[in-house]
C-alpha positions as CSV (number, residue, x, y, z in Angstrom):
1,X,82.1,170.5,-26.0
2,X,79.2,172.5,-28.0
3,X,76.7,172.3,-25.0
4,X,79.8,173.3,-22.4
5,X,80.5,176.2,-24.1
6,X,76.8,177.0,-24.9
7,X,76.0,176.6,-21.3
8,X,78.9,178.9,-20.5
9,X,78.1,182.0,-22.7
10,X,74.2,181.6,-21.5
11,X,75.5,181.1,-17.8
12,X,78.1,184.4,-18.2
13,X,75.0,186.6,-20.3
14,X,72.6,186.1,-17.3
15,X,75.4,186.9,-14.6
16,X,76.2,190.1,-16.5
17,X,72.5,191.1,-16.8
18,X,71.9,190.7,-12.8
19,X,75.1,192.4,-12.3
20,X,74.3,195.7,-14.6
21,X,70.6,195.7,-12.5
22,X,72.6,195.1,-9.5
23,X,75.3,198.1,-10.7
24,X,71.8,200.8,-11.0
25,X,69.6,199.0,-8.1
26,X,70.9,202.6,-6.2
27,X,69.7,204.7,-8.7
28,X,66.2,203.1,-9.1
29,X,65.6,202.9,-5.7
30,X,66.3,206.7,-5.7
31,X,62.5,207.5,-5.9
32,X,59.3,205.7,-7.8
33,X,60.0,208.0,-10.4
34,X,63.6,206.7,-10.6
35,X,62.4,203.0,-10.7
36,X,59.4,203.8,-13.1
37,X,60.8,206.2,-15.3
38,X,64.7,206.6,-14.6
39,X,64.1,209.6,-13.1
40,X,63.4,211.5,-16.6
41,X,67.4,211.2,-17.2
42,X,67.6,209.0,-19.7
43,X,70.1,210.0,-22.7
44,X,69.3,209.7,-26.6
45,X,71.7,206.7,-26.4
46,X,69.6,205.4,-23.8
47,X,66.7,206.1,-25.3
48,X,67.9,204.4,-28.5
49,X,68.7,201.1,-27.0
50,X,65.5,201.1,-24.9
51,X,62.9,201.4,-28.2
52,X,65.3,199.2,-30.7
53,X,65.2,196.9,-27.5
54,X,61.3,197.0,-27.1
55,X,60.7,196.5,-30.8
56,X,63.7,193.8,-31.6
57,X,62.6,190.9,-29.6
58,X,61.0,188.0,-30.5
59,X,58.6,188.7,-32.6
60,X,61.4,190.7,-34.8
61,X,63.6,188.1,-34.9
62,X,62.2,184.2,-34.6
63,X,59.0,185.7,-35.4
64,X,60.1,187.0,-38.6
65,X,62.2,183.8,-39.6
66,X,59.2,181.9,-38.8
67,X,57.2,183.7,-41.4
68,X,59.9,183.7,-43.5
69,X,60.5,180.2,-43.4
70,X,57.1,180.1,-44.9
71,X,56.7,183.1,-47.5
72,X,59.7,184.4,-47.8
73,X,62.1,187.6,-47.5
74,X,59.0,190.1,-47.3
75,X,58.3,188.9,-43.9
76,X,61.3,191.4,-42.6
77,X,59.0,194.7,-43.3
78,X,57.4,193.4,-39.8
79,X,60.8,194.5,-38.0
80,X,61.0,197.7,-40.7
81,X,57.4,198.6,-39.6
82,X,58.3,198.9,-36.5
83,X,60.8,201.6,-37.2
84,X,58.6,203.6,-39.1
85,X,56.5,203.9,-36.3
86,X,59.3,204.8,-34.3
87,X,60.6,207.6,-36.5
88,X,56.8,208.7,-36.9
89,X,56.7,208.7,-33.0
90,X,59.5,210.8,-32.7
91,X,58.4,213.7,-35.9
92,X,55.4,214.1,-34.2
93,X,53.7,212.9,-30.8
94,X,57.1,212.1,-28.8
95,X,57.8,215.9,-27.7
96,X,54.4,216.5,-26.5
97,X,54.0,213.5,-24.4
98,X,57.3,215.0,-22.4
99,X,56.1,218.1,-22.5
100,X,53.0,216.8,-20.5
101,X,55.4,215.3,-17.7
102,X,52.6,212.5,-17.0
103,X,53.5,208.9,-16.2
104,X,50.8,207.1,-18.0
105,X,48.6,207.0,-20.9
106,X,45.8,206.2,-18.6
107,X,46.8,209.4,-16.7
108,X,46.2,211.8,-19.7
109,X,42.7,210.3,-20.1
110,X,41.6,211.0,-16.8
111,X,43.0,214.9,-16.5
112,X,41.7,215.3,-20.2
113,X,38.6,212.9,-19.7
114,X,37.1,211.1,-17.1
115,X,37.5,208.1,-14.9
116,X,35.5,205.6,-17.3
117,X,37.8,206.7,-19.6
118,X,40.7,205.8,-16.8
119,X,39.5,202.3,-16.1
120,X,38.9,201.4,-19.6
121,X,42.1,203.0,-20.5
122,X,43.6,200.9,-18.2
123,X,42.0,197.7,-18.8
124,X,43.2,197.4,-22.5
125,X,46.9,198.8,-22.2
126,X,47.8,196.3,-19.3
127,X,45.6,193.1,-21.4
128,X,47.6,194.6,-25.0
129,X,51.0,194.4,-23.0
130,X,50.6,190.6,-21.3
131,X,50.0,189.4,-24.7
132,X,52.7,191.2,-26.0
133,X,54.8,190.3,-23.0
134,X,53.6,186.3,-23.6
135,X,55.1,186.5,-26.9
136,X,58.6,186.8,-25.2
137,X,58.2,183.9,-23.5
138,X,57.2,181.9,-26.4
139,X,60.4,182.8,-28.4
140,X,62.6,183.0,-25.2
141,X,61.6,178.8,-24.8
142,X,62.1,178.3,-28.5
143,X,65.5,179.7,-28.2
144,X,66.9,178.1,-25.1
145,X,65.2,174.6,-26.6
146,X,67.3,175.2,-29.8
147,X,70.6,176.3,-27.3
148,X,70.7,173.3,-25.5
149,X,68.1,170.4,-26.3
150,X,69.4,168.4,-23.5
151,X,69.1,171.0,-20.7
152,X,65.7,172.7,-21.9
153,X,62.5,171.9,-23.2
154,X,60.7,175.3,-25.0
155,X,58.6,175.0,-21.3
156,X,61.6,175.0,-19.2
157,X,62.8,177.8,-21.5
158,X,59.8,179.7,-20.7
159,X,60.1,179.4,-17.1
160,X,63.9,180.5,-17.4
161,X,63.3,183.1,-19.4
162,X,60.4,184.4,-16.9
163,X,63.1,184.5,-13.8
164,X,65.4,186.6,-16.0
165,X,62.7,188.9,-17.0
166,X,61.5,189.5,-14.0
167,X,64.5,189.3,-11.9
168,X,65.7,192.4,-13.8
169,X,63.3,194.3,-13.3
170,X,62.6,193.7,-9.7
171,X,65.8,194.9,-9.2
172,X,66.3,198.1,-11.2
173,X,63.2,198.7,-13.0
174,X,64.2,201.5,-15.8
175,X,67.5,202.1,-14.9
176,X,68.0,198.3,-15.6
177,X,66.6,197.8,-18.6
178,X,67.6,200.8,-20.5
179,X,71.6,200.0,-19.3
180,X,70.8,195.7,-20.2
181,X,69.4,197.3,-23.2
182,X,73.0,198.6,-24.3
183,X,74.4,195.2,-24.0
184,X,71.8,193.5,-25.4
185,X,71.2,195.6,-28.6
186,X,74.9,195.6,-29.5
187,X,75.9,192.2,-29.1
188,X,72.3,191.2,-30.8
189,X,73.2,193.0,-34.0
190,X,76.4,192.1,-33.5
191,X,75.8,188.4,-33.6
192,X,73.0,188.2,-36.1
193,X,74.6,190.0,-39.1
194,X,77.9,187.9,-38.5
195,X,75.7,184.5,-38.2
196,X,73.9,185.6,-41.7
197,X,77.5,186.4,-43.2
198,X,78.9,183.0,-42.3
199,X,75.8,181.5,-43.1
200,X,75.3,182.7,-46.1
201,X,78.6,181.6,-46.9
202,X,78.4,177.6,-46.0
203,X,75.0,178.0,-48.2
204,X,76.7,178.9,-51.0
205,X,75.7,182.4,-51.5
206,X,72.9,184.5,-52.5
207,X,72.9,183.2,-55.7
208,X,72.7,179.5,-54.8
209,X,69.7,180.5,-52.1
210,X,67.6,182.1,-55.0
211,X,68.5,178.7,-57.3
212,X,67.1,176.4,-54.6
213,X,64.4,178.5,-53.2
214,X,61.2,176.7,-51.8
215,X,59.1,179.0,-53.6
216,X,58.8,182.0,-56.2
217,X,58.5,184.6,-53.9
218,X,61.1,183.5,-51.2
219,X,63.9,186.6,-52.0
220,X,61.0,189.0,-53.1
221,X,60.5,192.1,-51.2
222,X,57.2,192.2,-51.5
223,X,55.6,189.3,-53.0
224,X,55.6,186.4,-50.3
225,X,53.2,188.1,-47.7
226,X,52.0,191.0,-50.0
227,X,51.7,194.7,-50.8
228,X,48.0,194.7,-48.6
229,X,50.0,193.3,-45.8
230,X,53.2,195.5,-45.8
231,X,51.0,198.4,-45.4
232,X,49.3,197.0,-42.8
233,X,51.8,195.9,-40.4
234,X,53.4,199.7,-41.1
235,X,49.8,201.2,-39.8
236,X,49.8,198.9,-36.9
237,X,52.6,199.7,-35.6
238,X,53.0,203.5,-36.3
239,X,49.6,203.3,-34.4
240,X,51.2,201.1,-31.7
241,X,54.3,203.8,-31.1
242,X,51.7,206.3,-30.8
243,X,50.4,205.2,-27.9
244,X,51.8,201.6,-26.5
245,X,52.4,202.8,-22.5
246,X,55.5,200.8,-22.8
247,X,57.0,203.1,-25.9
248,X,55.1,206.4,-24.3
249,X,57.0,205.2,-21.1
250,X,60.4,205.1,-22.8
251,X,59.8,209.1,-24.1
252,X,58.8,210.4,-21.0
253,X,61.6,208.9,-19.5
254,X,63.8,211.1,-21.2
255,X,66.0,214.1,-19.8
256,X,64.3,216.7,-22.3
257,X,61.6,217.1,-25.6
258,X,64.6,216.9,-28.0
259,X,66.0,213.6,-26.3
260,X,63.0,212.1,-26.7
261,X,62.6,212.7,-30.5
262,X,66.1,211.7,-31.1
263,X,66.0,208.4,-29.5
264,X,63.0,207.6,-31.3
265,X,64.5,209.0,-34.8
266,X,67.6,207.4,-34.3
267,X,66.2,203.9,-33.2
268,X,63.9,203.4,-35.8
269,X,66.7,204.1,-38.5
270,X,68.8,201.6,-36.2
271,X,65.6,198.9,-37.1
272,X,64.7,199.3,-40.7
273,X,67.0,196.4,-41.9
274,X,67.6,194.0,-38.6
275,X,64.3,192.0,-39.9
276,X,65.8,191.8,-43.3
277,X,68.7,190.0,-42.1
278,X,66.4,187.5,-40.0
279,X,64.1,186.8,-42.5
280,X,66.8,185.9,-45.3
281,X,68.0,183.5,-42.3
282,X,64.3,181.7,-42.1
283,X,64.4,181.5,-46.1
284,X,68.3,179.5,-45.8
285,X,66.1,177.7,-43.0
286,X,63.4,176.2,-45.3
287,X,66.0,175.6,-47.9
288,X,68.1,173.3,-45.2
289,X,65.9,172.2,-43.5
290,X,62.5,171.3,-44.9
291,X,59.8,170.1,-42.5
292,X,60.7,171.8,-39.1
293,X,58.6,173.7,-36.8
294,X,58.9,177.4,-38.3
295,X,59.2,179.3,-35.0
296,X,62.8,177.3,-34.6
297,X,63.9,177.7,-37.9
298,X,65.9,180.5,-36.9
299,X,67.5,179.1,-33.7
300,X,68.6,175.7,-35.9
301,X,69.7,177.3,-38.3
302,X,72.3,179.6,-35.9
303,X,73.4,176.1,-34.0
304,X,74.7,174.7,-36.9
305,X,77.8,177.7,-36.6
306,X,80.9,177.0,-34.6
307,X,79.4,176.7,-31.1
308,X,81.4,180.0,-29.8
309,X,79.4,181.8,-32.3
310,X,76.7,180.0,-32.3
311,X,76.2,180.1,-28.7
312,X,76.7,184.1,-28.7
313,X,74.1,184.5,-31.3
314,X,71.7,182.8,-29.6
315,X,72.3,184.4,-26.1
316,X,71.9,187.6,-28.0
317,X,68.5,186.8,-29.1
318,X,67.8,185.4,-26.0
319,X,68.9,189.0,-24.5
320,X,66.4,190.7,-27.1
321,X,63.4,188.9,-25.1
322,X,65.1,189.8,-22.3
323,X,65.2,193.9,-22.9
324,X,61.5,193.8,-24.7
325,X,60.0,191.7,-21.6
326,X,62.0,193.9,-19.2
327,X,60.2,197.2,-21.1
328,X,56.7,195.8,-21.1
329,X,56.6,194.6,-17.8
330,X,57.7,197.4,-16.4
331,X,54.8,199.5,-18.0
332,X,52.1,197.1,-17.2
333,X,52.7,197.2,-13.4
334,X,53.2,201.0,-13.8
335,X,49.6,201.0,-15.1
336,X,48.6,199.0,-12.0
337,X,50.4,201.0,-9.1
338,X,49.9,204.2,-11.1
339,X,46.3,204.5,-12.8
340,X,44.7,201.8,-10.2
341,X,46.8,201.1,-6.8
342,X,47.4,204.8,-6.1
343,X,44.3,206.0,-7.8
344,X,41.4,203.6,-5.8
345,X,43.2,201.7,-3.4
346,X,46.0,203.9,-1.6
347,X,45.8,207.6,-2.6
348,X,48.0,208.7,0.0
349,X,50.6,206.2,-0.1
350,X,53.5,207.2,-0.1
351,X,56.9,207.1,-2.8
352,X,58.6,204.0,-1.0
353,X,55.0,202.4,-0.1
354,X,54.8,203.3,-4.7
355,X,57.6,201.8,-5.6
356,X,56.7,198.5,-3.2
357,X,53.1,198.0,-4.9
358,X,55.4,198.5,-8.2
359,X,57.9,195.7,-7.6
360,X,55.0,193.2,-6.0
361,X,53.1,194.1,-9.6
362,X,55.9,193.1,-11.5
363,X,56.4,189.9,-10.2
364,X,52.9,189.1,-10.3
365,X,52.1,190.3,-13.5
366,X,55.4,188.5,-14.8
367,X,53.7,184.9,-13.8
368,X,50.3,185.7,-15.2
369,X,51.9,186.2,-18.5
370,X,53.3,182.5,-18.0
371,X,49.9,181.1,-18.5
372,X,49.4,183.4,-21.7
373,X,52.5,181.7,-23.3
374,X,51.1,178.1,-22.5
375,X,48.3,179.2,-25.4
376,X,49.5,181.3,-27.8
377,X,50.9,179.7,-31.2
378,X,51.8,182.3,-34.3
379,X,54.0,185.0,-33.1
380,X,53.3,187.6,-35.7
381,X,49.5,186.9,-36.0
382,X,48.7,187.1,-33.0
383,X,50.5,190.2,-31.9
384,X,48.6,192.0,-35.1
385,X,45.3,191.0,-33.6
386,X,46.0,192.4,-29.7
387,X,47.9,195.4,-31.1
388,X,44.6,196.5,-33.7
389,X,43.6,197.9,-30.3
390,X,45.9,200.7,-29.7
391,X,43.9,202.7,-32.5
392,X,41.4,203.8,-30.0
393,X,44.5,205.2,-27.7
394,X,46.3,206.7,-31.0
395,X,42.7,208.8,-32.1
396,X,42.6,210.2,-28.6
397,X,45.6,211.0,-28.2
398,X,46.0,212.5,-31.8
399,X,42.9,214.7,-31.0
400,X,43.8,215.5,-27.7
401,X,47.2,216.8,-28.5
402,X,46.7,218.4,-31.9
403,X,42.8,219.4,-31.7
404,X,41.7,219.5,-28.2
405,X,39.1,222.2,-29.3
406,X,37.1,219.7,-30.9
407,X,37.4,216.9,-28.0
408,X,34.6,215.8,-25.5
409,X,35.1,214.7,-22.3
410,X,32.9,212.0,-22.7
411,X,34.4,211.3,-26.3
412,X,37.7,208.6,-24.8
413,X,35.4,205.9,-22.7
414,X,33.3,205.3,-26.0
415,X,36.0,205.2,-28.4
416,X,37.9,202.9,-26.4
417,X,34.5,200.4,-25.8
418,X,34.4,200.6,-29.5
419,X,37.5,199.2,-30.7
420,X,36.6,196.5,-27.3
421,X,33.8,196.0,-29.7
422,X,35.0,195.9,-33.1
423,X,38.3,193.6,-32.2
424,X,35.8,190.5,-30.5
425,X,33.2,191.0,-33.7
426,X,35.9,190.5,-35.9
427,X,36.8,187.8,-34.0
428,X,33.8,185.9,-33.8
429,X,32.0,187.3,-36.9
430,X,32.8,186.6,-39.7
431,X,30.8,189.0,-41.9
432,X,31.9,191.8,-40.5
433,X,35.3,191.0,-42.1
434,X,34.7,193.5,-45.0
435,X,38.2,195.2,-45.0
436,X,41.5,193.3,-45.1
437,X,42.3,193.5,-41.6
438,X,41.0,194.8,-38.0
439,X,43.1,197.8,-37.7
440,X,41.6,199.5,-41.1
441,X,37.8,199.1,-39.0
442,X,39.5,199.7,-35.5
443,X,40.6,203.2,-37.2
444,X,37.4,204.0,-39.0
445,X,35.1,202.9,-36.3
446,X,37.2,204.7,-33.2
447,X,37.6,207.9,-35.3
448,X,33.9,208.2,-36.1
449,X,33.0,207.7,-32.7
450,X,35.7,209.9,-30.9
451,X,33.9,212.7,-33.7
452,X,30.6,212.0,-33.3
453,X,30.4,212.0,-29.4
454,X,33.0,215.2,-29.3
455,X,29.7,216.5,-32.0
456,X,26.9,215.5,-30.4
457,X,28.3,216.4,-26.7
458,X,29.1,220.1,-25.1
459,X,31.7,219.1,-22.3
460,X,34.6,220.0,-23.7
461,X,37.9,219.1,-22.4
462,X,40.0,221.7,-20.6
463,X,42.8,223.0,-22.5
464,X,45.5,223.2,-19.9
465,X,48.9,221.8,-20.1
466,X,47.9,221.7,-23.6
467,X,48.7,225.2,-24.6
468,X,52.5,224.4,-25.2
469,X,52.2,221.6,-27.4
470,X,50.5,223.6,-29.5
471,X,53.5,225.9,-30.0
């Protein structure tokens, strides 16, 4: 009866999903700015849904339960980092990437820049977003393993979960995923605060969870993975919103500046405590059940529910891969028919010939990413390490927009071959490993290069199209 009515509820989700991309396929396939970017209509609702979507996948969810399982309830400031960088995207840098009506990050390098800067530019937002994009696949598997054990294995998950990604959005690109996103944020929050209430409930209460806690630190806000860490998952990911093509994406989708900085505002208040609720879920985990892989502690935990609930929950997690995978692959074949396609391959193609080179990069983009998932194991670590190299992107862009006086043409291509640099010494060295994580060098080394090239060199950037964000 459990696995009927699980197979049922993922069966009905899926159907839904194809049917809102089907409902919008007319509106993306309005223009390549419609499939890309929704036109530039998108709502502050929309908007909402589309960054808590991005950010509350499965790195917020089984990711965080799967640290949790191991240190504790501080492993939910990864999800509340992530709205802090959303509400510090929207105070500052979200009105004057719409006020610069460009497409792609890459694109502001090369009018500001030059085409090294481009290419590089390029080369490092598409790699950052497959890995993110890989990470979806991981936890989409885990789920649909823990959903029904007899129908999936976590690879059969993966491959399931790669036809839903990327059946959505070949079909309505923005449109899709924003309108999924709606869906899919609601019934996820939905589902997970009403799976911690119950299960909170059959373990006794918080009072019994702290008695029987695995270890000291396992309801401490701060004490399981540390004050040093806290801070730098919160300067990670403010320097991911800052400059992530997939978030940037999202704000220049909007209808106006002040939609933009809304959504953003609103969304990250909408995440501060989501990872909260699924790390206190990965802490009842370790306390049931001792000895399981982490990354399913949170799906086995959410089975044990009455299957109707249970099987909700679950598909709403599911659908949280679903809207961040959606998100990120739409910007990583943006960056390919954008920045390279139309740039070096086709420069006068024209919007229907766009949008085709578009959809064929999505799909195969969306089955590279397959064989990233087939090697990836630690959710949360290894996102930290691919996203250290959005600092480069966020000194640029900080510069560009807020000092552009001071900015060298010549300044973007080595900042952005720095942080190439720093991230594989770190790796691979080390000694170099003098401060507590990559970001802290990725910062300090991209910020005194972007100075002292934009110091030691006389082309200066032009100003123009800049004079407004100034105001």
């Amino acid at each position: 009866m459990g696995s009927a009515v699980q197979i049922f509820i993922i069966v009905a989700y899926v159907a839904v999903l194809f049917g809102i991309s089907a409902y919008v396929k007319h509106r993306a396939a309005a223009s390549a700015e419609a499939y890309v970017l929704a036109g530039r209509k998108l709502t502050t609702p929309l908007i909402l849904v589309s960054i808590v979507g991005l950010a509350v996948g499965g790195a917020s969810t089984i990711g965080v339960a799967e640290q949790a399982y191991k240190v504790g309830l501080s492993a939910g400031w990864y999800t509340a980092a992530w709205g802090i960088g959303a509400i510090v995207m929207g105070l500052t840098v979200a009105k004057k990437y719409r006020q610069l009506n460009i497409t792609t990050v890459p694109e502001l390098l090369e009018r500001y820049y030059d085409k090294r800067a481009l290419v590089a530019g390029i080369t490092c937002q598409i790699l950052v977003q497959l890995v993110i994009m890989s990470l979806q696949y991981v936890a989409g598997g885990a789920i649909l393993a823990s959903l029904l054990p007899d129908l999936f294995t976590p690879l059969t998950g993966m491959l399931t979960s790669a036809v839903v990604f990327i059946g959505i959005t070949l079909i309505g690109g923005m449109w899709s995923a924003s309108q999924s996103n709606i869906l899919n944020v609601t019934i996820q929050y939905i589902g997970i605060t009403v799976a911690a209430f119950l299960i909170l409930g059959l373990a006794g209460g918080i009072d019994v969870v702290a008695v029987q806690a695995p270890t000291v630190h396992a309801l401490d806000l701060v004490g399981g993975v540390g004050g040093m860490t806290i801070v730098t998952w919160i300067v990670v990911l403010v320097t991911v919103n800052l400059s992530l093509q997939a978030i940037i994406q999202i704000s220049l989708g909007a209808r106006d500046v002040r939609t933009a900085q809304r959504g953003f505002l609103y969304g990250g208040l909408v995440m501060l405590p989501v990872g909260f609720v699924a790390a206190l879920l990965g802490v009842i985990a370790s306390e049931l059940y001792p000895g399981i892989a982490p990354t399913t502690a949170l799906p086995r935990l959410i089975m044990s529910l009455n299957p109707w609930i249970a099987g909700i929950t679950l598909a709403s997690l599911w659908a949280a891969d679903v809207s961040t995978a959606c998100n990120l692959l739409l910007s990583a074949a943006t960056l390919y028919s954008h920045d390279i396609h139309k740039r070096f391959v086709e420069p006068d193609m024209d919007d229907s010939r766009y949008m085709r080179v578009t959809r064929i990069s999505v799909l195969l983009l969306g089955l590279l990413t397959l064989g990233f998932a087939l090697t990836i194991s630690g959710i949360i670590s290894t996102l930290m390490a691919g996203l250290s190299l959005m600092a480069a992107f966020s000194v640029i862009v900080l510069m560009t927009m807020y000092a552009p006086q001071y900015c060298s043409r010549q300044a973007a291509f080595w900042t952005i071959l720095a942080s190439i640099v720093v991230l594989v010494a770190w790796m691979f060295l080390p000694a170099v490993r003098v401060l507590p994580h990559v970001i802290y060098a990725e910062w300090l080394v991209c910020g005194g290069v972007f100075c002292g090239i934009s110091f030691v060199s006389k082309k200066a950037i032009s100003t123009e199209g800049l004079v407004s964000t100034q105001q």
